[in-house]
C-alpha positions, 0 to 999 in steps of 0.5 A, spaced: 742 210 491 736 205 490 733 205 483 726 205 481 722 198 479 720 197 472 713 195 472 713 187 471 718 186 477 724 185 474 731 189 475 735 190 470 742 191 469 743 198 465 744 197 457 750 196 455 749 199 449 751 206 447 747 212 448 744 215 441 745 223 440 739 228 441 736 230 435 740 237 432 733 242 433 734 242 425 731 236 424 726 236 429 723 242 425 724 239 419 720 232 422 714 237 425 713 240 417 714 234 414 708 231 420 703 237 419 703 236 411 702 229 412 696 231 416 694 236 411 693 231 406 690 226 409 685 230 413 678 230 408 677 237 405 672 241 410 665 243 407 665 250 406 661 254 410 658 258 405 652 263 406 646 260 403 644 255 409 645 254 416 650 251 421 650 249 427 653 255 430 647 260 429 649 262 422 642 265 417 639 258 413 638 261 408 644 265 402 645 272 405 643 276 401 646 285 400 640 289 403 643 294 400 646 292 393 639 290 390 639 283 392 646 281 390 650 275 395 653 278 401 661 277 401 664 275 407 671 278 407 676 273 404 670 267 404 672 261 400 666 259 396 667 252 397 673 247 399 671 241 395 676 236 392 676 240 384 676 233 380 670 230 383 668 223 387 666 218 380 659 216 381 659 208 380 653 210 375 654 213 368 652 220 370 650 222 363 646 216 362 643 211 365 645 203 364 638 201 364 636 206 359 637 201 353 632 196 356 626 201 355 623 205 349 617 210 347 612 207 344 605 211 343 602 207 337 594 206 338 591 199 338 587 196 333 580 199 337 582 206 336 578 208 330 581 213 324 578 220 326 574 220 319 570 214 322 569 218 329 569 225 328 562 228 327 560 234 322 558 240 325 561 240 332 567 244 333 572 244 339 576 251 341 580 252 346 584 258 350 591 256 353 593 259 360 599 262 363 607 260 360 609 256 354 609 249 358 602 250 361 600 253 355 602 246 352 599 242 357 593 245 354 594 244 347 595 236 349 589 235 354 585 240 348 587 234 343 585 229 347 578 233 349 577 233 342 577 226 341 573 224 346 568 229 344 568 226 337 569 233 335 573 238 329 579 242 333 581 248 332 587 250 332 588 253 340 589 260 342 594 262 346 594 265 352 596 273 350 594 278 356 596 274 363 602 275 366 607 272 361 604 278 356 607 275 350 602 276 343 604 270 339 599 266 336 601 258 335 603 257 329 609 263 331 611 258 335 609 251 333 608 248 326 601 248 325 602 244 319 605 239 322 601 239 327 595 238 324 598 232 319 600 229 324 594 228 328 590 227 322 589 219 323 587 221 331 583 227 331 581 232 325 584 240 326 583 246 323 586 251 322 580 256 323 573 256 325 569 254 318 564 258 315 557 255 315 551 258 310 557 265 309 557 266 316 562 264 322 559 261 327 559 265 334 561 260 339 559 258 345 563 260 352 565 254 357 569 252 363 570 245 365 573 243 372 579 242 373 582 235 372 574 233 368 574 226 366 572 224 360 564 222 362 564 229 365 566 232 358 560 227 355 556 231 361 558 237 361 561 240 353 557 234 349 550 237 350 552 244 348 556 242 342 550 240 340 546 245 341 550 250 338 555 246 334 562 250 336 564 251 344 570 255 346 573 252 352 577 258 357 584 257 360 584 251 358 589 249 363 589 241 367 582 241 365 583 234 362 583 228 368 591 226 370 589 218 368 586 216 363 585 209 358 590 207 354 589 209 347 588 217 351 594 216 354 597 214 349 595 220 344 597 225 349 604 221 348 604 223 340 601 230 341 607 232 346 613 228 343 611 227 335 606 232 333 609 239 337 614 242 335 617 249 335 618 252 328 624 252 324 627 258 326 625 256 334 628 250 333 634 253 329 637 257 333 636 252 339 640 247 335 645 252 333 646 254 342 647 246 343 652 246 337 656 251 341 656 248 347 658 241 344 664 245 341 665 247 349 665 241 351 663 233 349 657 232 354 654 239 358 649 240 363 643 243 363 641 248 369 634 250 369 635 254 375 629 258 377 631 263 381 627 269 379 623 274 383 616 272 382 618 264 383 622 266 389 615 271 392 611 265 389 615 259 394 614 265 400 621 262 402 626 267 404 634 268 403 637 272 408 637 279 404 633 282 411 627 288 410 629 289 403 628 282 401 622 281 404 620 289 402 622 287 394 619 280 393 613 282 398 610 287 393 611 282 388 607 277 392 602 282 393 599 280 385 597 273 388 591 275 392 589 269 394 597 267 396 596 267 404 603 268 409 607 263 409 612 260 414 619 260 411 622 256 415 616 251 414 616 251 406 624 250 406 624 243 410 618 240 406 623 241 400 618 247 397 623 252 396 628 253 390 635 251 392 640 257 392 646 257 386 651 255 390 647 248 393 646 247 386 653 247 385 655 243 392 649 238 390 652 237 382 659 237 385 657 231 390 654 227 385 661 227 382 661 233 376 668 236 376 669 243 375 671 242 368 663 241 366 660 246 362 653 249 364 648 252 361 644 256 365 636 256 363 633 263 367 630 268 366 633 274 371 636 272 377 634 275 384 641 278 385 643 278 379 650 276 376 652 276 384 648 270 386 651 267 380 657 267 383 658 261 388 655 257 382 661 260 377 667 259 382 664 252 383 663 252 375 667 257 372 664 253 365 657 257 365 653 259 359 646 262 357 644 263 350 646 270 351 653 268 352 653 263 347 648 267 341 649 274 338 643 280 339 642 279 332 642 272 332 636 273 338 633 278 335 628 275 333 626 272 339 628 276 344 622 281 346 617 274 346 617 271 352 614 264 350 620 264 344 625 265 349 623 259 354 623 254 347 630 256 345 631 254 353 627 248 352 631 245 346 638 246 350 635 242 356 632 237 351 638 237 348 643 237 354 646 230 357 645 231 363 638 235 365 638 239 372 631 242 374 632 246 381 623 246 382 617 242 380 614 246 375 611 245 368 618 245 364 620 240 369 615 235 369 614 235 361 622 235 360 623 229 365 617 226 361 620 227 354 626 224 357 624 218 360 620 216 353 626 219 348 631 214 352 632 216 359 637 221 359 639 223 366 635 227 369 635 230 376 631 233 381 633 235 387 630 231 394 630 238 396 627 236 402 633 231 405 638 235 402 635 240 406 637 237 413 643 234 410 645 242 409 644 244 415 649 239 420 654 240 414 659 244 417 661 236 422 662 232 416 668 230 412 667 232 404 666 224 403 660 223 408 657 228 405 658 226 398 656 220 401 650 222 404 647 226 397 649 220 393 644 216 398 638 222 398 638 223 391 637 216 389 630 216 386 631 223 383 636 221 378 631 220 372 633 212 373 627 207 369 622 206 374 624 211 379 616 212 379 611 207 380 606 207 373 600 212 376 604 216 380 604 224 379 603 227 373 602 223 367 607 228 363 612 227 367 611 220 368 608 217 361 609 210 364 603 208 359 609 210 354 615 206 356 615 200 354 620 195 357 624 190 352 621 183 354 626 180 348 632 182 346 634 178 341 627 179 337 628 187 338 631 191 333 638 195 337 636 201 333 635 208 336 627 208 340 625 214 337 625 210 330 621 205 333 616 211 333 609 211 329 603 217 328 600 212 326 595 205 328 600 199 329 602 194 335 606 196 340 612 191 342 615 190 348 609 190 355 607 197 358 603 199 365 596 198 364 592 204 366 586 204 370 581 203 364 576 209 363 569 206 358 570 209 352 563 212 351 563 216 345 555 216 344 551 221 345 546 218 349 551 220 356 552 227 354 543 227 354 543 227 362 548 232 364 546 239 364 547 244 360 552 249 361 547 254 360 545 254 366 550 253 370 554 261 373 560 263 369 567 263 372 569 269 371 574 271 365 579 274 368 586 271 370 585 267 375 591 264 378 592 256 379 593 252 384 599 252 388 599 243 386 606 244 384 608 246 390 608 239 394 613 235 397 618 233 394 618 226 396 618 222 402 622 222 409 625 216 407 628 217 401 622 214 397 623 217 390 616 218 389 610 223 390 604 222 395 599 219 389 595 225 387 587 222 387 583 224 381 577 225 382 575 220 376 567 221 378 562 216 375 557 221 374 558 229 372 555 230 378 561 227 382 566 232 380 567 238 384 567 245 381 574 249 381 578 251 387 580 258 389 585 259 383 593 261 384 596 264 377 601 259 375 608 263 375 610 255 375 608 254 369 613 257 365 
């Protein structure tokens, strides 16, 4: 028998040595299991293919929600939530801090030219403002009122607050703010009054305006100065970003000593809040702060849609209906440019992409989720560690703030001030002020979900590994961690971006290594360090500017209603390619009064809680 050529040519004798024994079966099994854990081991954990957003394989891009159990997170038979690995990837950044953070610090104080309120302030020229919509728009209001009033050279009297829209809470200011406080603080800068002063034993009636939104300091002399000296008291209505987003220094630096030193909640406010983060410290050395947003009106507000079906679209329609000015929107639209909240469950996955272990305690800043305790529940098994103030303080303990909506919210503002790390899962008020507040106290990690390319990174998740994908939020969340200038000085808005009073340490040896707050001052002094000049705005404090502006007399009333606000919290979350900034807002910083523009259709501002 002839035998077969090898390949290469060459015949060769048969081995000499002796033939192995065949494996017994046994331990072909034995390999074979020893090879598939192996494989399971070193195969990355797969992203789990959880119902709140879409896969390549037809699945709905959006949380299923129960069409017939009030809009709670449809379980799928025997679904694991999430198979991602339990202790988290370790960012190369400190994630409850920046590294960057100690090269920077707040500072407000005034120049030498920002002259003492005894000096400017005219007798007989009284400023009243009425706030709009939830306790953080209202506070935007207080600020910009002080500000007006400076610019105006007039007394301020305490604000008013919104007490009848859609928030329907009947505290006043010093309910939820110390007056006292508040007017002492600010002396030097702006003289304020707690009520309108009798003149001859009689109250002045004041006069009733409106000014444009975003009104520059020269519409304010055009357009208020004129009525103030002729009726002596004007009262400004929904008092709501009525006050031009850039401003000249000393302007934006009073806005800083309003809203980081002179506001602050009253004691039992503040209180109890220092009470719930106490608690959570006792958890836990470092905690999250969640303010997850993902109640039925902010959801009928966005227009996005989550999978719940006809009853989803029935319940949240009726509450969009309240909004008449809101026109149809394309869900699919608004959730790829990154304007919809994102779902418990992506939160989850974004934060444990990040590098948090499940070990992280939560604390939840919501009102009542859409869903209810179910939605919640992607987020719990991700987090078993989540807390709201009604897990963490007795009824009793919230009793006296729990039938007071703008109470409840500052408890909820405090812990988030407080939290190591801040998550914000929209880009409404609370957000904006909180990352502002944060960047000037230290630049305490602050995130913001790049909703608009997590979004798509969601949507192709089920084809990568678990490290790609980690690798890819780590990546898209660049610029949106609350890093030192993740935002260029004049982009956005000015609360969220108070790059006027961030001050960068030019010389570490001559700088004091104390804490920034205590580089803090409400009074004049000179500022240490080099800050972002501002566009300058002509401090025109004489009256001859406001001589040649129309009297608001004349001009048609807006009507007294609660007109809603502007969807302009709505814009895009940054830019296709991973800039961290917004598309610069213009401001209509008009020369002459009769540049600016009279206001747009109004939205009510369910972002400004």
């Amino acid at each position: 028998m002839v035998l077969p050529r090898r390949r290469g040519g060459h015949n060769h004798n048969p081995c000499p040595c002796p033939r192995r024994a065949a494996l017994p079966p046994a331990a072909l099994l034995l390999l074979f299991l020893l090879a598939a854990v192996a494989l399971l081991y070193v195969s990355p954990p797969p992203l789990s293919d959880h119902p709140a957003l879409a896969s390549s394989r037809h699945r709905s891009s959006h949380a299923l929600l129960n069409s017939s159990g009030g809009g709670g997170l449809l379980e799928p038979a025997r679904r694991e939530i999430s198979r991602v690995p339990r202790g988290g990837w370790t960012a190369a950044d400190d994630q409850w801090g920046s590294k960057l953070a100690s090269k920077f610090y707040g500072c407000s104080n005034s120049s030498s030219k920002f002259l003492d309120s005894s000096v400017i302030t005219h007798p007989n020229r009284y400023l009243m403002i009425v706030t709009s919509g939830g306790l953080n728009q209202q506070r935007t209001g207080i600020i910009d009122a002080v500000v007006a009033a400076r610019i105006l050279n007039a007394t301020l009297v305490v604000p008013k607050l919104d007490q009848t829209s859609f928030w329907k809470d009947a505290s006043d200011f010093a309910q939820i703010f110390d007056a006292d406080w508040f007017i002492s603080s600010l002396s030097k800068d702006v003289r304020i009054v707690k009520v309108l002063p009798e003149i001859g034993g009689k109250v002045w009636a004041p006069h009733r305006m409106r000014v444009p939104r975003k009104c520059t300091p020269r519409c304010y002399l055009n357009r208020v100065l004129p009525a103030l000296l002729k009726k002596h008291v004007v009262r400004l209505t929904k008092f709501d970003y009525r006050l031009a987003n850039r401003l000249d220094s000393d302007l934006q630096k009073l806005r800083c000593r309003v809203n980081y030193h002179a506001l602050r909640f009253t004691d039992p406010i503040q209180e109890m809040g220092e009470k719930i983060i106490q608690r959570m410290r006792e958890r836990s050395t470092h905690f999250i702060a969640l303010h997850l947003r993902f109640e039925p009106d902010m959801l009928a507000f966005s227009g996005c849609y989550y999978g719940g079906g006809e009853k989803e679209k029935r319940e949240l329609g009726v509450i969009r209906k309240r909004w008449k000015t809101l026109h149809a929107s394309n869900p699919e639209k608004e959730r790829r440019h990154g304007r919809c909240p994102l779902t418990p469950e992506e939160v989850g996955l974004m934060l444990k992409a990040l590098g948090y272990t499940n070990d992280v305690h939560i604390y939840v800043a919501s009102g009542d989720i859409y869903g209810g305790a179910r939605t919640l529940e992607p987020l719990k098994a991700l987090f078993p560690n989540l807390h709201t103030k009604e897990t963490i303080a007795s009824k009793d303990e919230l009793a006296p703030f729990s039938k007071y909506s703008s109470r409840m919210a500052a408890l909820d503002f405090i812990v988030c001030d407080g939290s190591d790390a801040f998550v914000t899962n929209n880009n409404g008020n609370m957000a904006k002020i909180l990352a502002g507040r944060r960047r000037y106290l230290g630049h305490k990690r602050t995130i913001r979900p790049n909703a608009k390319r997590l979004y798509s990174l969601f949507l192709t998740r089920g084809n990568m590994s678990w490290d790609a994908f980690s690798s890819k939020v780590h990546m898209f969340q660049k610029g949106f961690m609350g890093e030192p200038k993740e935002l260029r000085p004049g982009r956005g808005e000015f609360h969220e971006n108070p790059s006027t009073c961030i001050c960068e340490k030019t010389d570490p040896k001559t700088l004091t290594k104390s804490n920034p707050r205590s580089q803090q001052g409400l009074g004049n002094g000179t500022e240490r360090g080099k800050a972002t000049s501002e566009p300058t705005v002509p401090d025109n404090t004489g009256e001859e500017l406001g001589g040649s502006g129309e009297e608001e007399d004349d001009a048609p009333m807006e009507k007294e209603d609660d007109a809603p606000l502007e969807k302009e919290d709505d814009a895009p979350v940054g830019k296709e390619d991973d800039a961290p900034v917004e598309k610069e807002i213009v401001d209509t910083e008009a020369e002459d009064d009769a540049l600016v523009r009279p206001d747009d259709p109004e939205l009510e501002e369910v972002l400004s809680d």
